[in-house]
Steps between C-alpha positions, in 0.01 A plus 500: 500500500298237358240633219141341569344376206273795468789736463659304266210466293456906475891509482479316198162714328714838570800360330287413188562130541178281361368326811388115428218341747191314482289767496632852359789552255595910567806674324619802401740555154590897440207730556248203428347260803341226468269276646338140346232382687454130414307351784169537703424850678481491872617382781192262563556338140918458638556728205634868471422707775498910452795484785716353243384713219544801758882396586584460142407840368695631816782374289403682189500885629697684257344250201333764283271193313357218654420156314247198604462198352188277583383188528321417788142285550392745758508505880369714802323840330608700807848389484484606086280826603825545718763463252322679207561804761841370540567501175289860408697702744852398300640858413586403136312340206307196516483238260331175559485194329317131486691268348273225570195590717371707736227397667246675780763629769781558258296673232491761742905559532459477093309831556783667663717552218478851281477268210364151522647273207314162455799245312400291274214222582442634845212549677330725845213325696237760713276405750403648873698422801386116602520356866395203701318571806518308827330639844198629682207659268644841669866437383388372156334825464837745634656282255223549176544896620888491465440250195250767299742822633774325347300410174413897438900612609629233170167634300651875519826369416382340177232770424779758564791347298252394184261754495274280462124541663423473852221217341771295275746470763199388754426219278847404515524499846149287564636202207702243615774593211492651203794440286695783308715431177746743365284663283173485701709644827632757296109597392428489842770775577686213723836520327650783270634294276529134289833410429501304180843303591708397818663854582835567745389799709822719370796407671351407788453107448593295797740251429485226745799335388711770654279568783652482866247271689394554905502138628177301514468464873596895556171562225288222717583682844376826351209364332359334833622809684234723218295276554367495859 
């Protein structure tokens, strides 16, 4: 029977093998998975989509720590309201990373992790959920409704994984960015921790050069298949 390229793809996750593609690199090495998310968030930005962040953790049950690496200019803040659940309801620990930046969309999966390490010259852009309207005055204003409801769900997120004020994580939301180094995001209660140096997380690493890949047209069919 011929494997479709979605099988072979989770195939390849539950037998620990590091999957390659344009948009998500996913593996799994002992008790440790891992996931580096290098790319936009969403499926609207043709980025990572929370079906491929779902499908790769259902490769990781039995993994009693979980590892992501970030570095990612932002995206669709459903789609990373979506995955920070994703990545919350993972059964072990939770240890998150940005190894370059994380801006808007992907600061939020940053705030999934039981302890948020900002690497070395990193930083974490906030702002509020943005959108471009197009319509009728009434659909403009569903959308504005949908637009602030989403603005208060990524407000409690923030508020709730900072402890920061209801007030300082309003004026977040209402700038157009506001920029986070290691040390200021740490103030802020936005990462647990400054790593002074590059770090390996334990034995964990993914090594590339020993990775099994899933071809590049396989990846592209289920990208545009996640992404209808």
């Amino acid at each position: 029977m011929e494997l479709t390229a979605d099988t072979r793809r989770l195939a390849a996750v539950a037998r620990g093998d590091v999957i390659v593609g344009p948009r998500l690199l996913a593996g799994r090495k002992g008790a440790v998975g891992q996931l580096r998310l290098y790319d936009w968030i969403g499926a609207d930005f043709m980025g990572i989509t929370p079906q491929m962040v779902a499908e790769a953790l259902d490769g990781m049950k039995g993994a009693g720590e979980l590892c992501v690496y970030i570095n990612s200019p932002g995206g669709d803040a459903a789609d990373g309201v979506t995955i920070y659940n994703c990545l919350c309801r993972f059964a072990g620990r939770r240890t998150t990373y940005v190894d370059g930046e994380a801006q808007s969309a992907a600061g939020l999966c940053f705030l999934a992790g039981d302890e948020r390490v900002m690497m070395p010259g990193t930083q974490i852009m906030v702002h509020g959920p943005q959108a471009q309207l197009r319509g009728t005055p009434e659909e403009i204003e569903q959308s504005l409704a949908g637009l602030r409801t989403l603005r208060t769900s990524v407000a409690e997120i923030y508020q709730g994984r900072t402890g920061q004020s209801a007030e300082t994580v309003a004026g977040w939301m209402a700038s157009k960015a506001v920029w986070f180094d290691g040390p200021k995001a740490l103030e802020a209660g936005l990462c647990t921790r400054v790593a002074e140096t590059a770090e390996m997380a334990g034995e964990a690493r993914m090594t590339l050069s020993a990775a099994r890949t899933i071809p590049w047209r396989d990846m592209e069919r289920i990208r545009r298949r996640s992404t209808r």
